[in-house]
N, C-alpha and C positions, 0 to 999 in steps of 0.2 A: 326335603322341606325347602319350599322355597323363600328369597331375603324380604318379601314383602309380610310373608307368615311369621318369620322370625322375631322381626323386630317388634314386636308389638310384644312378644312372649321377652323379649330380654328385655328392654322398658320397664315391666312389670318386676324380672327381677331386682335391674338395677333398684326399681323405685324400693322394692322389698328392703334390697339390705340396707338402703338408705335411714327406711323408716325403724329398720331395727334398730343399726347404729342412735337414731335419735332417741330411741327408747332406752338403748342403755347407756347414755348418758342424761338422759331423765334418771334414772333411778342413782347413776353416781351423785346429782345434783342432791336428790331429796335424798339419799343416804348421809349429805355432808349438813345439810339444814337439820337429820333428826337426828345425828352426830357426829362429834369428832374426831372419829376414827380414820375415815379416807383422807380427810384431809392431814390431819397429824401422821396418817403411813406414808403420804407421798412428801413431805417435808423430809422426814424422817428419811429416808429413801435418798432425798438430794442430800443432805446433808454427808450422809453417811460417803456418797461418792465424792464429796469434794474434802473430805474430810481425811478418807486413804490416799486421793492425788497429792494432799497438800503435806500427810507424813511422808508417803514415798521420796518428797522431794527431799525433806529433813534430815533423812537415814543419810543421805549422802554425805554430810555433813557429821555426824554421830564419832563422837570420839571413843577408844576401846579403853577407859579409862573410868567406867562406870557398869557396877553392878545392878542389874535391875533384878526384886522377886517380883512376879506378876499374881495378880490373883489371890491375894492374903484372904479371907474369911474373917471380915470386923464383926459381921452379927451372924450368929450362926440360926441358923432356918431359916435365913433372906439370902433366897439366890443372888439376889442383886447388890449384894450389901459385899462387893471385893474392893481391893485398893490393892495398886502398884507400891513399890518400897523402890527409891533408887540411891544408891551410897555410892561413893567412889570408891572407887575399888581399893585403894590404898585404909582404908579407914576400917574395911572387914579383918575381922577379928582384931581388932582391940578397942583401947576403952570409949574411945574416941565419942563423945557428944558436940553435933552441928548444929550449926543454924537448920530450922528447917520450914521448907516452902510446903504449906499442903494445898493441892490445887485439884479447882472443880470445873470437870471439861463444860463447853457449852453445846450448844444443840437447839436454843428455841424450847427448852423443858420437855418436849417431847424428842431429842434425836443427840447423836452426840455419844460419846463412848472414851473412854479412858484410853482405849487402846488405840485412838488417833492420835496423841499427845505422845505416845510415846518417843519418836524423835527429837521432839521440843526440849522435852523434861528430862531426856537424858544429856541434849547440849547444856541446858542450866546445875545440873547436877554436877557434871565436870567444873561449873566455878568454886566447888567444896563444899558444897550443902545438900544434905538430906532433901528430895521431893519424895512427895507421898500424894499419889494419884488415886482418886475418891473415882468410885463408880457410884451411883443411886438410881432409883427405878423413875422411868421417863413417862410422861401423861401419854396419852390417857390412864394407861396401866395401874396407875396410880395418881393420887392429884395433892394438891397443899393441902396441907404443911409435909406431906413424908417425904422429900428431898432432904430438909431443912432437917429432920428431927435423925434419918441416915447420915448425913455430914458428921449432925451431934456425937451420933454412934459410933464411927469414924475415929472422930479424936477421941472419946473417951477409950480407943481399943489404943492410938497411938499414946493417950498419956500412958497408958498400963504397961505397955509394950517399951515404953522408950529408954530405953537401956539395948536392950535386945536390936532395936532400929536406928541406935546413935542418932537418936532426935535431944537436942537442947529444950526444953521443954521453957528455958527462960529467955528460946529468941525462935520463936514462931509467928509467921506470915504467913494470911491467909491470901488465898490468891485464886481465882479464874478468869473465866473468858466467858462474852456475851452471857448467856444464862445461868453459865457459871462463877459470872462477876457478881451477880444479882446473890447466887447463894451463898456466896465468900463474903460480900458486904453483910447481906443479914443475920448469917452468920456471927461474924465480929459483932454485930450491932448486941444481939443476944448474948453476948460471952460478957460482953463489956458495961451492959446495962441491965440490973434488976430490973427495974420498972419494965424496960420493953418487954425483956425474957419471960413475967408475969404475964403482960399482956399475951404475947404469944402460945404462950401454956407446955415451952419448950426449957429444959431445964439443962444448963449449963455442964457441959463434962471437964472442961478446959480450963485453969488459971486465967484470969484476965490479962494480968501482968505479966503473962510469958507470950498474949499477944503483941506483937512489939511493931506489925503496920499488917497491910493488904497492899494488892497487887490488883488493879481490876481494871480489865482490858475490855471496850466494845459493849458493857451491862446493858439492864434495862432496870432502873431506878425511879421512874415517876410513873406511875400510871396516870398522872394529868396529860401527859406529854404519848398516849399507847394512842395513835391516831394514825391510818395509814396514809401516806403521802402519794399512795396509785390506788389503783383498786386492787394490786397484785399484794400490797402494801399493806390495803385495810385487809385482803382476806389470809393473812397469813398473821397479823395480830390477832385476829378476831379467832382463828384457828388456836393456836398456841396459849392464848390467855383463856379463853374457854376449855381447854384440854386440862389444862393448869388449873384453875379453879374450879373445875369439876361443875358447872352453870355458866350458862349464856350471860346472868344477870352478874357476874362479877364486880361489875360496877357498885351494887347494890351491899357488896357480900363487905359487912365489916370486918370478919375474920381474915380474908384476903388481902385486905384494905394495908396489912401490915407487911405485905412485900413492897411497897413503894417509901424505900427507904428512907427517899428526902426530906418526908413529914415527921421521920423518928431520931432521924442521926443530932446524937447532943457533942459535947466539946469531950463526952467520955472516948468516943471514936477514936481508933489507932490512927497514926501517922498512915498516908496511904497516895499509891502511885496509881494516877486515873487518865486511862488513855483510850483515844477511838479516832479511825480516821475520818477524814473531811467528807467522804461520800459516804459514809457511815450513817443507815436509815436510823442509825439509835445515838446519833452523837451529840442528840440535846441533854438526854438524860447522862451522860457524860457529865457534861459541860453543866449541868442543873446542881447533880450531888455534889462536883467539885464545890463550885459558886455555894452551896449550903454548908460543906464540911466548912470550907472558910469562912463564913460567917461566924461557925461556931467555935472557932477559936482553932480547929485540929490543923495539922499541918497537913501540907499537900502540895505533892508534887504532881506536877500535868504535864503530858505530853499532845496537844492538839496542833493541828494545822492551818494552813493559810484558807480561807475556805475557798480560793480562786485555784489553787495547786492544781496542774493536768501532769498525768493522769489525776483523778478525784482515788482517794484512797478508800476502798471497802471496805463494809465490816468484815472481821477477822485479820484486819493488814499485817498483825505482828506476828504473825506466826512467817510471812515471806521473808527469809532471812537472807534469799540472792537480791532482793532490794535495796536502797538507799535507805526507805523509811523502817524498813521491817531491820535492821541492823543500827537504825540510830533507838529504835523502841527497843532492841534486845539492851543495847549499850545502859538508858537510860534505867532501864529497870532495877540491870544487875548492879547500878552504880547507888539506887534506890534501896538495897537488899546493904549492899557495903556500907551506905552509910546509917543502917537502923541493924545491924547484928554486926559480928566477929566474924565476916563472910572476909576472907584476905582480899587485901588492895592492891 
């Protein structure tokens, strides 16, 4: 064959697989317009990869000085329904009841996994306190309220349990990260307040009084403030809060209306330690719940930044513990934790 016959036949191909290629990514497009699925797997996806690099770092750090069970069974028929137990090792077998931290990984409500934390929560476990790592099923899979009402289910297994898990059941912190900060606030919000807990239509398993603060690192607390700052921005709220609410019209949805906690939190609110860094796309809502808990009288301690600081600090910054700030956030926390329980000084 000769190159004047050729090229007109590879032209045609090239142009082919060109037109494919555009084709399927027309169908990835209108797959994510008629729903949430592509988009919430490919978040899911990233998250999960930065989520193993960021424990693999952890591990290095990990002291042998803490017993972890993985994989407890809080509700039995829901696969999804495990939680980590981590005790110092000195504290198995005897009678010993701790302070203890129960904390909900984050992930954007669709991604995110207990089993990234595990380096975190075993370095915080070695300061003498019981954590208890919450798994719950992520959107689309499922949508609000059943994170919230799995938490519930969660503590009502560790009050029954807690002898058995040397949990203090009268110096309990709730505690997560970005989506997980969201479901440890509304959490408390529920435990601590009838009227909301009515509202919600989720029923308290917990003591109020044996919540004693939260820990809530990176959230997302205002839905006045869910607005993307790019377009990478808007399509990854607009992902995640549609997955999450189970409709496009979230906005619209009064039932949903009660994960933005800033319109709910009264002065009944635990004591609470509220942190996010300065390049933090969610560190208004930070800085919004803190500015309302203290209005309403709760105490609160803040960790935020300079907003000019370079590097600019990321969401997730506390978990970098070879850091300056991710070591003055562990500091802060755990000095947080010592002064609202019998966590040793």
């Amino acid at each position: 064959m000769s190159t004047l016959r050729a090229r007109p036949r590879l032209s045609r191909l090239v142009m082919g697989a060109g037109l494919g290629l555009i084709g399927a990514l027309a169908v990835l497009v209108a797959a994510a317009v008629l729903s949430p699925w592509p988009s919430a797997l490919a978040i899911r996806a990233l998250f999960a990869r930065g989520g193993r690099a960021t424990n693999a770092a952890l591990m290095a750090r990990v002291p042998g000085t803490v017993t972890r069970t993985p994989d407890i069974v809080y509700s039995p028929g829901d696969p999804d329904a495990l939680l980590d137990v981590y005790v110092p090792t000195a504290t198995v077998g005897t009678a010993a009841l701790l302070p203890t931290v129960v904390w909900m990984h984050g992930g954007g409500f669709v991604g995110g996994s207990k089993d990234e934390l595990v380096g975190y929560l075993t370095i915080l476990a070695a300061e003498g306190c019981i954590v208890v790592s919450v798994d719950y099923t992520r959107a689309p899979e499922a949508t609000y309220p059943t994170p919230v009402r799995q938490v519930m289910a969660a503590l009502a297994y560790v009050a029954e349990h807690a002898e058995e898990l040397h949990v203090d059941l009268d110096q309990v912190v709730l505690a997560g990260d970005s989506a997980g900060a969201q479901l440890a606030a509304q959490t408390a919000n529920i435990l601590v307040d009838p009227a909301y807990a009515a509202a919600v239509g989720i029923e308290p398993t917990l003591a109020a009084a044996g919540v004693v603060g939260t820990v809530l690192y990176c959230g997302a607390y205002d839905l006045s403030l869910s607005q993307g700052s790019s377009r990478a921005g808007a399509w990854f709220v607009a992902t995640v809060l549609r997955a999450y609410a189970g409709t496009r019209r979230w906005r619209d949805d009064d039932t949903f209306g009660h994960v933005s906690l800033v319109e709910h939190v009264t002065s009944r609110f635990p004591p609470s330690f509220v942190s996010a860094g300065n390049g933090d796309p969610l560190l208004r809502h930070s800085q919004s719940l803190a500015a309302r808990l203290r209005d309403a009288g709760v105490a609160v301690d803040t960790l935020f930044f300079d907003a000019d600081r370079s590097p600019a600090l990321p969401h997730e910054y506390q978990f970098d513990l070879a850091t300056e700030a991710g070591a003055l956030s562990y500091a802060r926390m755990t000095a947080f934790l010592r002064a609202r329980t019998s966590l040793q000084r």
